[in-house]
C-alpha positions as CSV (number, residue, x, y, z in Angstrom):
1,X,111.1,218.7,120.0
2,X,110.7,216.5,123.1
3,X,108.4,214.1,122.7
4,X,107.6,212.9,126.0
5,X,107.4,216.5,127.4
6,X,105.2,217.4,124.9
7,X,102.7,214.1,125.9
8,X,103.3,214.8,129.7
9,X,102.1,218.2,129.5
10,X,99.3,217.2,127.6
11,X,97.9,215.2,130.4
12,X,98.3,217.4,132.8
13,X,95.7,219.8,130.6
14,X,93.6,217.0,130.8
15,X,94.4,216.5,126.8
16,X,94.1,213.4,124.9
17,X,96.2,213.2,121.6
18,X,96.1,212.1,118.2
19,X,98.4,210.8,115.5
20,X,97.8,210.3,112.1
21,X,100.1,207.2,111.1
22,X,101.3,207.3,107.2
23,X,103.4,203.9,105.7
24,X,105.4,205.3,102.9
25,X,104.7,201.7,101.1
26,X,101.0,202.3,100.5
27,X,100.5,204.6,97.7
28,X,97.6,206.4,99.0
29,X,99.4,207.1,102.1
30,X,99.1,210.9,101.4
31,X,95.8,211.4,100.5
32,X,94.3,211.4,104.2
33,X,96.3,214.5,105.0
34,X,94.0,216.9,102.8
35,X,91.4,216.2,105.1
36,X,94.0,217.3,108.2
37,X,92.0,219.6,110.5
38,X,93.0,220.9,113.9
39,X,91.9,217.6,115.5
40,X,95.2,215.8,114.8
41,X,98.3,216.4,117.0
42,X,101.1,214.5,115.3
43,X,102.3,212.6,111.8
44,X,103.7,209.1,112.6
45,X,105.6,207.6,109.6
46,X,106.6,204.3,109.6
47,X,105.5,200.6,108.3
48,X,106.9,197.1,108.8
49,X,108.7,197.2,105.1
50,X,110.0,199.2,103.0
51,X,112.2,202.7,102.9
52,X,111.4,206.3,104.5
53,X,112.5,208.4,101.4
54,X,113.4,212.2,102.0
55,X,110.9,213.0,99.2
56,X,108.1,211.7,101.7
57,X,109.0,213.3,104.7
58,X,109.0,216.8,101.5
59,X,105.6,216.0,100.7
60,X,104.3,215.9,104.3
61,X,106.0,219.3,104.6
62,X,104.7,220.6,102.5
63,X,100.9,220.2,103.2
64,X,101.3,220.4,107.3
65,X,103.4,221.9,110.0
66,X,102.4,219.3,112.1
67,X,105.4,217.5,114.0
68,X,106.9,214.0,112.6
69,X,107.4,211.2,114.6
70,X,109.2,207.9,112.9
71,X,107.5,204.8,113.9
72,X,110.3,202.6,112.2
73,X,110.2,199.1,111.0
74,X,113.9,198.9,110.3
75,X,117.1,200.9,110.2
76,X,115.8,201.5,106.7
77,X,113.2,203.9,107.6
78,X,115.4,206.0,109.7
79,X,115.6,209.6,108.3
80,X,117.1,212.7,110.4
81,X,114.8,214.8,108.4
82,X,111.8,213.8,110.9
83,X,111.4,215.7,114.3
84,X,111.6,212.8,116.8
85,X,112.4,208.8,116.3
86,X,110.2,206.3,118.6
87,X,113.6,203.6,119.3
88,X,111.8,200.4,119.6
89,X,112.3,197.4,121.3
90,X,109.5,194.8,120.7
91,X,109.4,193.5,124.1
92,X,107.6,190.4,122.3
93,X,110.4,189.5,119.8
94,X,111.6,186.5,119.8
95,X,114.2,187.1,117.4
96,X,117.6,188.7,118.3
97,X,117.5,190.4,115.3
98,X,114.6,193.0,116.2
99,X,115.7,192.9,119.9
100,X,119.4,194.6,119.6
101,X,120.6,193.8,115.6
102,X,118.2,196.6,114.5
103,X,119.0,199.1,116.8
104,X,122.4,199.0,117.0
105,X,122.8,199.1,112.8
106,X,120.4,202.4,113.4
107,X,122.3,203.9,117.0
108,X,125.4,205.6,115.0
109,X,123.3,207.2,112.8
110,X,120.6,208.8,115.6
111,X,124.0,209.9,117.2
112,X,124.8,212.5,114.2
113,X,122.1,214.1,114.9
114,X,119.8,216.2,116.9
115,X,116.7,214.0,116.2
116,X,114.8,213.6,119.3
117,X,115.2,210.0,119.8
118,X,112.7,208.2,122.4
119,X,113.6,204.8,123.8
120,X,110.2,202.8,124.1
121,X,108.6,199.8,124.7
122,X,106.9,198.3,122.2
123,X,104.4,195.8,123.4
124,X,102.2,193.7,121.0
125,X,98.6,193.0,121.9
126,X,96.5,190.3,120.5
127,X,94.7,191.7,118.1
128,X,92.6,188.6,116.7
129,X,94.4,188.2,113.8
130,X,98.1,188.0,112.6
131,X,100.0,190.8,112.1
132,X,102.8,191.5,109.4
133,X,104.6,192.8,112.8
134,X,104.4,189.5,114.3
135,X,105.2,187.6,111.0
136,X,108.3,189.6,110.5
137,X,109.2,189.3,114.4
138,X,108.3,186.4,115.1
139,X,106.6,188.0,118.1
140,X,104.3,186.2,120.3
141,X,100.9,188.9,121.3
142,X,100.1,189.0,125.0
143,X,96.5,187.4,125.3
144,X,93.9,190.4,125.9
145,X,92.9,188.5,129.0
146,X,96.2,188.2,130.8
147,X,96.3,190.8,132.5
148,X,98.6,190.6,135.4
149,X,101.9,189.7,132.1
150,X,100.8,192.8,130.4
151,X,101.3,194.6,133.7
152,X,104.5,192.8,134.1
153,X,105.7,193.7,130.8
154,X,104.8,197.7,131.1
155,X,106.9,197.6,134.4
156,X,109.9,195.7,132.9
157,X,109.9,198.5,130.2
158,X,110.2,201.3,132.8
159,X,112.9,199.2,134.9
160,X,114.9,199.1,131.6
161,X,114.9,202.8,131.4
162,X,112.4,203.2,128.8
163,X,110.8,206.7,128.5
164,X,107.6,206.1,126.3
165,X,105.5,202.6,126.5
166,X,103.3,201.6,122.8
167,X,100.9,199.4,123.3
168,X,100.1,197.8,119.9
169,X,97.1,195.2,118.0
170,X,99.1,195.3,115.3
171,X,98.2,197.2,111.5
172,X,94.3,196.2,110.7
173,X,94.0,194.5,113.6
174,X,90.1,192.7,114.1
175,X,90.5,194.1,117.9
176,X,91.8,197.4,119.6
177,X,94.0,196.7,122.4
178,X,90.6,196.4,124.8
179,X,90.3,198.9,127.9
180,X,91.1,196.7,130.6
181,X,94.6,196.8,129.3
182,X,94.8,199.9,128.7
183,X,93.8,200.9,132.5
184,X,96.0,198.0,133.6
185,X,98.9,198.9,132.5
186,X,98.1,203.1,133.6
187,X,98.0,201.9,136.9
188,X,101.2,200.6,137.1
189,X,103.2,203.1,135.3
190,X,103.9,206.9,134.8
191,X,105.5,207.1,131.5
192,X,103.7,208.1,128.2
193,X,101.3,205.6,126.9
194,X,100.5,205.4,123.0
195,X,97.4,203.0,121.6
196,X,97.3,201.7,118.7
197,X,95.5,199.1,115.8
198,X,92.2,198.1,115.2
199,X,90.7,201.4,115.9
200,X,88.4,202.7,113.4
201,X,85.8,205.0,115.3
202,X,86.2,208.3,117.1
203,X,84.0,206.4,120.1
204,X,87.0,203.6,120.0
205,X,89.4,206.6,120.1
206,X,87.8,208.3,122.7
207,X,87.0,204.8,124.7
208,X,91.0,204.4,124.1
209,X,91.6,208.0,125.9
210,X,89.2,207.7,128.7
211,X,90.7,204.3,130.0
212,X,94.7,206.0,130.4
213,X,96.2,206.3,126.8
214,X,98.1,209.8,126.3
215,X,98.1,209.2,122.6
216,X,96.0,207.3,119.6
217,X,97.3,206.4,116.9
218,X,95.1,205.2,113.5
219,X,96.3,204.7,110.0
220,X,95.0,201.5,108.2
221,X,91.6,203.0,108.7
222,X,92.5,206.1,106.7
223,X,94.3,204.3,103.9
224,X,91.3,203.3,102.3
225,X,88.7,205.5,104.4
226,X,90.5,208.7,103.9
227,X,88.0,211.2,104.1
228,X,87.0,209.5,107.2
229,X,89.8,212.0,108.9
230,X,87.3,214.5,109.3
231,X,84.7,212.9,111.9
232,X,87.8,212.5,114.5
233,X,87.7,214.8,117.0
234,X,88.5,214.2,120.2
235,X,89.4,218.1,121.2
């Protein structure tokens, strides 16, 4: 699976994508994919706690062939069982720890492998309320309104070599990472772009889209709204 490839070509079909985001901690984290349709693109698995089990990457199999993507908070939740591994760095860490500890505990393990592994930018957006992302990080959310850092950011991440940028609210976020940003940062860089937090609607989803985001991801909404899966459509 290549990743970015797969997003790229997307976009040149004029094709917005969709991810359905599980966390393995939640315990109805399964129950949205019985309402899977042909409207979602890719399984993201991930949370900011916790363990990525083999079991859970079995049970997905088992009710979709849809691709999975890792979405890791820790060198805990790595598994080579999963088709592709998003390898973060937080650009708004303020902690050594998340900015180079993580990875490198994670690096010999990818390196077994044949995982696809995608070094990206992870760039945390105020999202009106504190995040367990930016509690664990100690990570500091670029102010919605700032636009000309959150440009700066996006085009440090593709000076540093990174292949994929996420532009993040944070899990539950009050806010989606607004349009304005979303456009900002499109117009001053070519790499993949992946939204997500806060968003709860197919209009959000679609607004997300339309302003330069390849890829939407949503999970807190389905946790408790899972049924919910089936008025998202974007295709």
């Amino acid at each position: 699976m290549e990743l970015c490839r797969q997003i790229m070509q997307a976009r040149k079909c004029g094709h917005g994508l969709f991810a359905l985001l599980l966390d393995p901690d939640k315990k109805e984290a399964l129950q949205p994919l019985q309402y899977l349709n042909d409207q979602v693109d890719y399984i993201f698995v991930g949370g900011s706690t916790g363990i990525i089990s083999e079991d859970f990457i079995v049970s997905i199999r088992h009710q979709t062939a849809l691709p999975i993507v890792l979405f890791p908070g820790s060198p805990k939740q790595f598994t080579p069982s999963a088709d592709a591994l998003l390898f973060l760095t937080p650009m708004n860490a303020r902690d050594a720890k998340w900015l180079i500890d993580q990875q490198v505990a994670v690096a010999p393990l990818v390196a077994q492998c044949e995982i696809d592994s995608v070094p990206t930018a992870y760039i945390l957006i105020d999202g009106g309320r504190v995040s367990t992302t930016q509690r664990l990080m100690q990570a500091e959310p670029l102010p919605r309104t700032d636009l000309s850092r959150i440009k700066a950011y996006a085009q440090a991440a593709e000076q540093m070599g990174k292949r994929l940028i996420y532009l993040e609210a944070g899990s539950g976020a009050a806010i989606p990472v607004p349009e304005e940003v979303i456009r900002a940062v499109r117009e001053v860089t070519d790499l993949p772009l992946i939204v997500g937090g806060g968003i709860r609607t197919p209009e959000a989803m679609q607004h997300a889209l339309d302003a330069g985001a390849d890829l939407v991801v949503i999970g807190n909404h389905f946790e408790q709204n899972p049924q919910d899966l089936l008025r998202f459509s974007h295709k």
